[in-house]
C-alpha positions as CSV (number, residue, x, y, z in Angstrom):
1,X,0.0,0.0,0.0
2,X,2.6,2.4,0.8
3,X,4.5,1.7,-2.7
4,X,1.3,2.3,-4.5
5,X,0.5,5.4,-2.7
6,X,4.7,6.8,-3.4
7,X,3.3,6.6,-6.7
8,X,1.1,9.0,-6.4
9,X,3.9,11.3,-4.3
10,X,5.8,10.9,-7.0
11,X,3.8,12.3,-9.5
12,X,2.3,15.1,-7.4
13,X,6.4,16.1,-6.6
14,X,7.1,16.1,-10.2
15,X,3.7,18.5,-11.4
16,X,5.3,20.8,-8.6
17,X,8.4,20.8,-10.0
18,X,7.2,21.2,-13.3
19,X,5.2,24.1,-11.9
20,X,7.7,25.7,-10.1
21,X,10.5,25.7,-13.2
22,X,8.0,28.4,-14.6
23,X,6.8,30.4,-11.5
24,X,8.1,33.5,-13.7
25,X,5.6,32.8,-17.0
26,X,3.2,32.1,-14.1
27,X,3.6,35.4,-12.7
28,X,3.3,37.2,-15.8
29,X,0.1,35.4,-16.3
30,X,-1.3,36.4,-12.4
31,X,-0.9,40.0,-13.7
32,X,-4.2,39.9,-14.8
33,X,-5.4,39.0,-11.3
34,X,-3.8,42.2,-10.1
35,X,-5.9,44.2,-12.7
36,X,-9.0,42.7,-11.6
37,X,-8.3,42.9,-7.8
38,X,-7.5,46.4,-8.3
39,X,-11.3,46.8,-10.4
40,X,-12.6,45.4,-7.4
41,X,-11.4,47.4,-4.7
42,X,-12.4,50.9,-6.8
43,X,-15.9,49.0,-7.6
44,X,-16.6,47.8,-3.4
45,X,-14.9,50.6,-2.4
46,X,-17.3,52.7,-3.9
47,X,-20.3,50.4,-3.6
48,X,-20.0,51.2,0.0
49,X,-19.4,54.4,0.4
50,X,-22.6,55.0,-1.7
51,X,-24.9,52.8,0.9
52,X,-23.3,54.9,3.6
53,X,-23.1,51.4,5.4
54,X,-19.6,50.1,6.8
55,X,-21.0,46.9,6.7
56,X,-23.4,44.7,4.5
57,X,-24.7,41.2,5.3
58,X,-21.2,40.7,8.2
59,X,-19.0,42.4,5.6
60,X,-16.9,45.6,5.8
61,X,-15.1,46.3,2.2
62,X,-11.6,45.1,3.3
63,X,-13.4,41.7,3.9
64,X,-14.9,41.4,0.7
65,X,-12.0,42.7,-0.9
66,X,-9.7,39.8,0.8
67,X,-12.8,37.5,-0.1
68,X,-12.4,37.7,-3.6
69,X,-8.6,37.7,-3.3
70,X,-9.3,34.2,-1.9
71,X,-12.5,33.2,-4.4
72,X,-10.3,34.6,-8.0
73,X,-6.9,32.3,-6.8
74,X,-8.3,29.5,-6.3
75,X,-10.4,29.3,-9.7
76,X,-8.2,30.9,-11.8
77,X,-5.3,29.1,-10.3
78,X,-6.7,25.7,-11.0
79,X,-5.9,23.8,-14.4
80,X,-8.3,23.2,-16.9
81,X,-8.5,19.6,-16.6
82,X,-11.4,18.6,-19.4
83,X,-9.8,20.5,-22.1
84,X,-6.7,18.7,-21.7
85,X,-7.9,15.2,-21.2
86,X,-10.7,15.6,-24.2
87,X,-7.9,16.1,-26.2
88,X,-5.8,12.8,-24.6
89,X,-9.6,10.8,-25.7
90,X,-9.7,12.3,-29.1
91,X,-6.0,12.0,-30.0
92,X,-5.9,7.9,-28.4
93,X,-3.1,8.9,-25.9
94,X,-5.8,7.6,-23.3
95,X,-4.7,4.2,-24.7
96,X,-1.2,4.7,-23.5
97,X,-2.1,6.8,-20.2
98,X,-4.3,3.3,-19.1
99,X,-1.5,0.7,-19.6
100,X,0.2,2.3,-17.1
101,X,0.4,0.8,-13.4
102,X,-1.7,3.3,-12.0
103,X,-5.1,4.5,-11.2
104,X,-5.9,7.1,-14.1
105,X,-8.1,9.2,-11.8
106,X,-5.3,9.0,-8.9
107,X,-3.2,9.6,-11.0
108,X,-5.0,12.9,-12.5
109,X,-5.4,14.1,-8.8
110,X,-2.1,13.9,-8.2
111,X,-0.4,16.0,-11.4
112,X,-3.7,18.5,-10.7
113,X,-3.0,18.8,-7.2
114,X,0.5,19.5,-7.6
115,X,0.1,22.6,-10.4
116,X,-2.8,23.6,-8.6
117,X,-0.7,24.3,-5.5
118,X,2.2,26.3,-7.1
119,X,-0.8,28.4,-8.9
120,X,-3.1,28.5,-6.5
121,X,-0.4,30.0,-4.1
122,X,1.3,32.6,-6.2
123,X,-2.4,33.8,-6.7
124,X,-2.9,34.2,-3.4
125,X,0.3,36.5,-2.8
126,X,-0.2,38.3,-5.7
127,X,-3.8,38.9,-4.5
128,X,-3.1,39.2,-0.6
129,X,-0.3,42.3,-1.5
130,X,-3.7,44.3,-3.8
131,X,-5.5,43.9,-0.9
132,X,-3.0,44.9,1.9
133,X,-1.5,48.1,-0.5
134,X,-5.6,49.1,-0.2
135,X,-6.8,47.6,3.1
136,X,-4.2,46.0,5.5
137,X,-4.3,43.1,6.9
138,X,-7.7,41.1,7.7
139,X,-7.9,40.1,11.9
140,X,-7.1,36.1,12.1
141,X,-6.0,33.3,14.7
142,X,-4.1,30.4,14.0
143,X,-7.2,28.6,13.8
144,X,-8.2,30.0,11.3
145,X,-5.2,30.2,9.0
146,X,-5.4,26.6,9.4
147,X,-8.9,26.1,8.8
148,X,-8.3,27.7,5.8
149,X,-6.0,25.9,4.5
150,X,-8.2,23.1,5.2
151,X,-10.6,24.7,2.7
152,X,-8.2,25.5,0.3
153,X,-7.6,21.8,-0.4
154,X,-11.1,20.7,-0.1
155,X,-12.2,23.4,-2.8
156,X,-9.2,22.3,-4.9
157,X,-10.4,18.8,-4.1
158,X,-14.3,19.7,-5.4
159,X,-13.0,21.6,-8.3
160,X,-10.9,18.4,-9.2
161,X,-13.8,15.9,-9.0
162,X,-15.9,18.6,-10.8
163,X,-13.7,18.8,-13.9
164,X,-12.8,14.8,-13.7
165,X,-16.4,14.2,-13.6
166,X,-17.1,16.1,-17.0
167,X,-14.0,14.7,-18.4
168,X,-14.6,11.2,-17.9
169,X,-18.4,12.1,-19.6
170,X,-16.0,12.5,-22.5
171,X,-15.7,8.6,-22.8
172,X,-19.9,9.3,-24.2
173,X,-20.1,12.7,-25.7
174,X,-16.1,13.4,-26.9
175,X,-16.3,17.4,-26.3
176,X,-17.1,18.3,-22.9
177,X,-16.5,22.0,-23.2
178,X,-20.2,22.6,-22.8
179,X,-20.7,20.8,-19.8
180,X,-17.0,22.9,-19.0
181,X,-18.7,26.2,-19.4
182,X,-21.7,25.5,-17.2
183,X,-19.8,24.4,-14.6
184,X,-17.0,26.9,-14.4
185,X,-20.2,29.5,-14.5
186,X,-22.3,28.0,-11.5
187,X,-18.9,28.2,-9.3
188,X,-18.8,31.8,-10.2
189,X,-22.3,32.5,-9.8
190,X,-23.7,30.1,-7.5
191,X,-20.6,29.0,-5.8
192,X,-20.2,32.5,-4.3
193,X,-16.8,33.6,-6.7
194,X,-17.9,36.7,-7.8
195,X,-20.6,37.8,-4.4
196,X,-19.9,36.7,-1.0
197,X,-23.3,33.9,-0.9
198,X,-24.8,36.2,2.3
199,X,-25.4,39.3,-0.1
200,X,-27.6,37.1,-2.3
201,X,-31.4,37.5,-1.1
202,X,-31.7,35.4,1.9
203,X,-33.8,32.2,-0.3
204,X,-31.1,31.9,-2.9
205,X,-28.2,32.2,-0.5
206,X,-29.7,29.3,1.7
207,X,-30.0,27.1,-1.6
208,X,-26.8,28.0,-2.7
209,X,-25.0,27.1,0.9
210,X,-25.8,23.4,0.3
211,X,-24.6,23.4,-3.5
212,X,-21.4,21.6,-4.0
213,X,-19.8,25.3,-6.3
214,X,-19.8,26.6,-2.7
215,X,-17.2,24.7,-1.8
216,X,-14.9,25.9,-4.3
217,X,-15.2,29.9,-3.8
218,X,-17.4,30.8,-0.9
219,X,-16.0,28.2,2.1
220,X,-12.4,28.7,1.4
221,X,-12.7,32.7,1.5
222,X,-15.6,32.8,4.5
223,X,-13.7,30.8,6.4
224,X,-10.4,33.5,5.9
225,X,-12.6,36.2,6.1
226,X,-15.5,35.8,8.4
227,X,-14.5,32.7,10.2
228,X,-17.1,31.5,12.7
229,X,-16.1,28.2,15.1
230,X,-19.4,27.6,15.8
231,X,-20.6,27.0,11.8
232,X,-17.4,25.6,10.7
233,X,-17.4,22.4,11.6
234,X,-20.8,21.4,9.8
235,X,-19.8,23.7,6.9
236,X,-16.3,21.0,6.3
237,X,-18.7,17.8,7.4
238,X,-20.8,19.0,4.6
239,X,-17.8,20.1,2.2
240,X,-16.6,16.7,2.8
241,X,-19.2,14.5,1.7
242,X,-19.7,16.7,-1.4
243,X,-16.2,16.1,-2.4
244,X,-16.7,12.3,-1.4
245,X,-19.7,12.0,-3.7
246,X,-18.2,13.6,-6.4
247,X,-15.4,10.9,-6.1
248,X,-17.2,8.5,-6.0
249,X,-19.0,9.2,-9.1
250,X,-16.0,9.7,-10.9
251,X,-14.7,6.5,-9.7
252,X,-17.8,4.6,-11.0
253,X,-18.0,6.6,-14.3
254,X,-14.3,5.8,-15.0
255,X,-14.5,1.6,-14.4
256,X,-17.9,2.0,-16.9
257,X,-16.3,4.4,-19.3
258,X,-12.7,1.9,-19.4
259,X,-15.1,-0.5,-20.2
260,X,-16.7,0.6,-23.8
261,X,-13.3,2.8,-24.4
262,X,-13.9,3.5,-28.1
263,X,-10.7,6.1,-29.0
264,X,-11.0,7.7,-32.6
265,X,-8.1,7.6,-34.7
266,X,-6.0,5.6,-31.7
């Protein structure tokens, strides 16, 4: 068990290494995050001060400006797993990639995880120094940092078994990039990226809490910036068994999918 799971280590150390011998073309990339951090301090920042609230729904405007530090490097800093493996289906390198002596999903996991966490981090320093140049730092305890951190790789987690689960579709339909779309835009509308979820009207933020998207955007960022012991247990709990039933339907859709593998041209 322990060899089989070094295999995994393996390949998550070598997607980080990968990752990391281009942390300069990934910074040129994060730029853009740095001009739409700096849109939405000038947009909040001035959606407040023309409510003539200092807070809305929990919220002052250096915590929703740390928010969607938070929500923007996480999604942007994860990989676009379906376009990549529709192209491994429709080229036949999905022949090759199953010969191998490891589990194809596991082994997915592992080389996302790994990019994911060189990406995911530079995002959020790039993001964390907009909002401290505008706002300082948030208030946290240890607990919470670690909490968060917690969330961080649940929601990379849940964003893995979202894009696995529309890439092993592929295996049917061939071109997942519909199914791609919809997705990446309930995580940014439903899933709380763009809008902290309590800001929604109080029906649609109470459906949207016990969506799976949430657990991609709004958890991770709540829990840095509005972190509440008493919620945050049963917030994970429920995190968790999203993330498990994702993976397990991405485990059952791969062993039907292996099955009637029909590649074209491979």
């Amino acid at each position: 068990m322990a060899t089989t799971w070094a295999k995994y280590f393996a390949v998550f150390r070598i997607a980080l290494k990968n990752q990391w011998a281009y942390i300069g073309e990934a910074a040129v990339r994060s730029i853009f995050l740095v001009i739409i951090m700096y849109v939405f301090a000038q947009l909040w920042s001035t959606t407040y001060a023309s409510t003539g609230h200092l807070m809305l729904a929990g919220y002052d405007v250096r915590s929703v400006v740390w928010y969607l530090a938070v929500t923007e490097a996480i999604v942007m800093g994860t990989p676009r797993l379906v376009s990549t493996l529709s192209e491994e289906i429709k080229e036949g390198d999905i022949a090759y990639r199953l010969t191998k002596p490891v589990n194809y999903v596991l082994y997915n996991y592992a080389q996302f995880l790994g990019e994911a966490t060189v990406r995911v981090l530079l995002n959020l320093v790039i993001g964390a120094s907009v909002a401290i140049v505008f706002f300082g730092f948030p208030s946290l305890s240890w607990v919470a940092v670690g909490t968060f951190v917690l969330a961080v790789l649940l929601a990379i987690t849940m964003q893995f078994t979202l894009n696995m689960g529309i890439s092993l579709l592929l295996f049917w339909i061939e071109d997942g990039r519909g199914l791609d779309l919809i997705a990446s835009r309930m995580v940014m509308i439903l899933g709380g990226m763009m809008i902290p979820l309590p800001l929604f009207p109080k029906w649609l933020a109470e459906i949207c809490l016990w969506l799976p998207f949430q657990v991609v955007a709004y958890l991770p960022a709540n829990t840095l910036v509005n972190f509440r012991p008493e919620q945050i247990a049963s917030e994970l709990f429920r995190a968790g068994m999203w993330t498990l039933l994702f993976a397990t339907a991405c485990a059952l859709l791969y062993r039907k999918g292996v099955r009637q593998l029909h590649v074209q041209g491979g």
